[in-house]
N, C-alpha and C positions, 0 to 999 in steps of 0.2 A: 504494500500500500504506500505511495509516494502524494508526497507534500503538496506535488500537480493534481492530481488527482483532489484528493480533499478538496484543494481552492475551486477547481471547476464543480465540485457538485454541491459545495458550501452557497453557492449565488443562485442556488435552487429557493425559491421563494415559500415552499414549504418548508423549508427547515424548521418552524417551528412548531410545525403541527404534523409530526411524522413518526411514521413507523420504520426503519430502516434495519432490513435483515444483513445478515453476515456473515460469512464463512468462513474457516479458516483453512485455505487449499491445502488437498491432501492430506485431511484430518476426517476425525469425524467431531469435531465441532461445528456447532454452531450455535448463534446467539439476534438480538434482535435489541435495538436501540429505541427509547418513544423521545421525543420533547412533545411537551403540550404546553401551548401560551393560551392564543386568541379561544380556541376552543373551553380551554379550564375556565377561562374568566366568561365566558357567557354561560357553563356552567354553574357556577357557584354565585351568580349575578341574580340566582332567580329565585333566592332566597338570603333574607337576613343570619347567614352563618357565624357562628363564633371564630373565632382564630382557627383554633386546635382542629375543627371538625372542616375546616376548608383546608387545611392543610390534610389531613387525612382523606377527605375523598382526592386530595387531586393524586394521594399515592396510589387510591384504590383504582383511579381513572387508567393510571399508566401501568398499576399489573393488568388490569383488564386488557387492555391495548398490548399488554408484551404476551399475558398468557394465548390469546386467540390468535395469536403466530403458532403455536406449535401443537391447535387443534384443527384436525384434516377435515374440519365440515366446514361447507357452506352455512353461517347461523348466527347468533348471538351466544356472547359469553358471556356472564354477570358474574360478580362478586358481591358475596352480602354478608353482615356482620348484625348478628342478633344477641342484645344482652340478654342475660338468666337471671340479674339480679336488678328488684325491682328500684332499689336504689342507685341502680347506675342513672346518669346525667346524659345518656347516651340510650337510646333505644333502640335503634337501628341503622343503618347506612349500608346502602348498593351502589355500584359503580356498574356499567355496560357499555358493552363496544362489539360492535358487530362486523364483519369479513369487509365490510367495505371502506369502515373505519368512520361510521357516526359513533360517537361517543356523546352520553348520559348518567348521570347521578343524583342522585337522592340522599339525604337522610332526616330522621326526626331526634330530637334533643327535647329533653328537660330545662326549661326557664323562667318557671312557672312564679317561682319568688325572689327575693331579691340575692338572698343566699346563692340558689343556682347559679343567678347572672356573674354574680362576684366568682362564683367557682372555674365557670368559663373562661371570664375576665384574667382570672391567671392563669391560664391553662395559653402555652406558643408553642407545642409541638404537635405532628400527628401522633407520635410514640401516647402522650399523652393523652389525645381523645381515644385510641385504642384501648390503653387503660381501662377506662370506663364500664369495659365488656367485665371486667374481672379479672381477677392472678389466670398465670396458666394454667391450663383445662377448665377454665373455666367461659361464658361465652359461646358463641357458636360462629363458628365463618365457615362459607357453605362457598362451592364454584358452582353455578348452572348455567347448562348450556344447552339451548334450542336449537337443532338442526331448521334447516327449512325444510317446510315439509315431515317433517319426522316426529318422534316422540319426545318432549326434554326429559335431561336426566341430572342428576344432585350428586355432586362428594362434598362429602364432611370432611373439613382441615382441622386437623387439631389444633390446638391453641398449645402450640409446643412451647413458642419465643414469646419477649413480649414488642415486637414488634411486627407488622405484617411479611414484610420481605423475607424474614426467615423462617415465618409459618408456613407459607409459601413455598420454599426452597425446599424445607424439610418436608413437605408433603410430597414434589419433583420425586424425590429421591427416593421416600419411602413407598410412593403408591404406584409410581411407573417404573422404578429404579433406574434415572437416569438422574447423575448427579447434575445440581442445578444450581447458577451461582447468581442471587436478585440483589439491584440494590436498587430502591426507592426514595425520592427526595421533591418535597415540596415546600415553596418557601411563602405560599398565599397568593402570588402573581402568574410563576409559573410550573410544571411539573418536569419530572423527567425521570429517568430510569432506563436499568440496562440487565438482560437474562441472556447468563451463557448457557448453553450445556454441551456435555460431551455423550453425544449419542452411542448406544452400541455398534462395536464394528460386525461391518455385513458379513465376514467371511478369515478366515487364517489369511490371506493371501492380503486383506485390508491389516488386519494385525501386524503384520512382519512389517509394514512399513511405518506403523504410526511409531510418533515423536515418543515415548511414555513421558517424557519431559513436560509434555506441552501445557497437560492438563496444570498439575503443580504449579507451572510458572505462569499461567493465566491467572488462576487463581490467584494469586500472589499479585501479581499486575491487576484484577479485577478489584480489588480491597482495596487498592490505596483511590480509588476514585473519591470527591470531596461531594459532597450535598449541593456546593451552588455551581459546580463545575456541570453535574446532572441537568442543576434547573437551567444554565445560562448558555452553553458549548452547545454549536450543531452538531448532530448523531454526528455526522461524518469526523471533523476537529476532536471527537471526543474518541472516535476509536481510535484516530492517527495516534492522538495522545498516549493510549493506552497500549496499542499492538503495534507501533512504526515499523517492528523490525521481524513481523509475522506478515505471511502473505495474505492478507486479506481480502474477499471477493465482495463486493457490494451491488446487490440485482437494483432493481428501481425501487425507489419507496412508496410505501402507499400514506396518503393525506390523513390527517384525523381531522374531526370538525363535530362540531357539538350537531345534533339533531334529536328529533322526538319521533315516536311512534306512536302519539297518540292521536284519534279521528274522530271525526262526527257520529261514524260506523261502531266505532266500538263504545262510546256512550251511550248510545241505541242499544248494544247490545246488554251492556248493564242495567240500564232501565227496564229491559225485559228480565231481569234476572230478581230487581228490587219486586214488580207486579203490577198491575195498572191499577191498581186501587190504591195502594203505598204511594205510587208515582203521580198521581193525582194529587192525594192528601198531602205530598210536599208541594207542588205549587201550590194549592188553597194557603198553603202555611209562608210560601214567599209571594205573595201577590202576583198570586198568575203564572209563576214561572220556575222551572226547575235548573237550575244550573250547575254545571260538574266542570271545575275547572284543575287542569292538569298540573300536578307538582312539578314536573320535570323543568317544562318550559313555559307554565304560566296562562298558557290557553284556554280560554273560559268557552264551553259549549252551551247557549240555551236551549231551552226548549218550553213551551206553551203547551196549553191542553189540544189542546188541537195537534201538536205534533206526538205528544204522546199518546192519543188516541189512534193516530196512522202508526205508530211501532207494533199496537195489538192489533189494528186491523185485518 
C-alpha cells in the first residue's frame, strides 16, 4: 500500500461516511474500516440525547456498519442492548445498517427527575452509558439480522467486557471461531472504527504459505490505534498509518448515510393490529385524529376516521 495511492483515494468525497474493506494479499486476513460524520449527526439530531448515550450509539452505528461486512446476506443487521435492571438510566439502545449502507439508531433513557438529569450530566463516555446495562453478564446485547426475503434470526452476546468492542470480539471468536480484532471510538461529532480478522485457511497448500507472523504483529499494530485518530483519519490514511509496510488490497467503498424504513404502509398496518374500535376511540381522544410519529427520523403519519375506516374496509 503506497502513500500515492492513499492521496488519490483520500479526495474521494465519501470518506467520511464509508465502509472501506481490506485485504491483506496473500493472507487470509481481512478487515473493514467505517468513518461516520454527516450521517451520525443526522442521526442523533433527532433526539434530545445525553452525552454518554450519543457517544454510545454512534459506536453501536459503526459495529453495525463493520459487523454487516462479514455477513453473506443481502438484509439488515441491528445491534440492540437491553437492560435487566430496573434501575438502570438506560433502557435500551439499537443501532442498524443495512447491505446498502443506510444506517439508523435508537435509544430510550431514564430522565425522568432531576437526579437522573444530573447522572447523565456527568456521564462523557460510551464505556459509560454501556455501564448502565449492568457489571458483566449482566444486561442483554442481542445481533439481529433480516435476510431479505427470509426468516430473521437473534444471537445472544455475552456481556463478557465492559465495553462493547470486546463483547463483540469475544463473541467473533467464541461463536464463529474466527479470531477478531474491534476497536470503536466516538467523540459526539463523529464515529469511527476498525474489525480485522484472520479467517481460516482454505486448504494445506494456503497454510504453507501464510506469514504465522502476521497475525501477532497486526494485532500489535491494531492496538496502538488512538480514539480521535478513528473519529478524525480517512479509512484509507488510517490503514497506510497502521499497515504501510503490508501489502494491502483496497476494493471500492460502499457510502453510509442515515435513512428510515418507516411508511404510511406500515402505520396502516399497525393500526390494523391496535383494531378499529381502539383506532377510532384514539382519534375521538385526539380531536379527530390518530397520529404515529417515527422515533428514528421524526416522521409524523396522520390519519382521520375516515382513513381509518378505509384500512378495515
Amino acid at each position: 500500500m503506497t502513500q500515492a495511492n492513499v492521496e488519490n483515494q483520500t479526495a474521494n468525497p465519501i470518506d467520511n461516511d464509508v465502509r472501506q474493506r481490506f485485504f491483506i494479499q496473500e493472507s487470509p486476513v481481512r478487515g473493514d474500516v467505517v468513518r461516520l460524520s454527516r450521517s451520525y449527526a443526522n442521526t442523533i439530531a433527532q433526539k434530545p440525547y445525553p452525552e454518554a448515550i450519543k457517544r454510545l450509539l454512534g459506536e453501536m452505528l459503526t459495529a453495525a456498519s463493520l459487523l454487516i461486512g462479514t455477513v453473506k446476506v443481502e438484509g439488515r443487521l441491528s445491534l440492540q442492548l437491553q437492560s435487566s435492571d430496573s434501575d438502570s438510566l438506560l433502557n435500551w439502545a439499537m443501532a442498524e445498517c443495512d447491505q446498502s449502507g443506510v444506517i439508523r439508531a435508537l435509544a430510550s433513557w431514564k430522565a425522568d427527575t432531576d437526579e437522573q438529569v444530573q447522572a447523565w450530566d456527568k456521564m462523557t463516555s460510551a464505556n459509560e452509558a454501556f455501564a448502565e446495562l449492568g457489571t458483566p453478564n449482566q444486561g442483554v446485547l442481542f445481533i439481529n439480522i433480516q435476510p431479505e426475503g427470509g426468516d430473521p434470526y437473534q444471537s445472544i452476546v455475552e456481556r463478557s467486557h465492559d465495553n462493547l468492542a470486546d463483547c463483540l470480539a469475544h463473541y467473533q471468536k467464541q461463536s464463529a471461531q474466527i479470531p477478531t480484532l474491534i476497536n470503536l471510538a466516538s467523540d459526539g461529532l463523529q464515529a469511527g472504527g476498525i474489525l480485522v480478522q484472520l479467517l481460516p485457511r482454505r486448504d494445506d497448500e494456503e497454510q504453507e504459505h501464510v506469514d504465522n507472523d502476521l497475525w501477532p504483529r497486526l494485532s500489535v499494530l491494531t492496538r496502538t490505534i488512538k480514539s480521535e485518530e478513528l473519529t478524525s483519519l480517512p479509512a484509507n490514511e488510517l490503514l497506510y498509518r497502521l499497515y504501510n509496510e503490508e501489502d494491502v488490497v483496497l476494493p471500492e467503498p460502499v457510502a453510509l448515510e442515515f435513512g428510515c424504513t418507516c411508511s404510511k404502509e406500515k402505520c396502516e398496518q399497525a393500526i390494523e393490529q391496535i383494531g378499529e374500535s381502539e383506532a377510532l376511540e384514539i382519534c375521538d381522544e385526539q380531536g379527530g385524529k390518530l397520529e404515529m410519529d417515527c422515533g428514528f427520523c421524526g416522521e409524523i403519519y396522520r390519519f382521520d376516521k375516515d382513513n381509518v375506516a378505509e384500512i378495515f374496509a
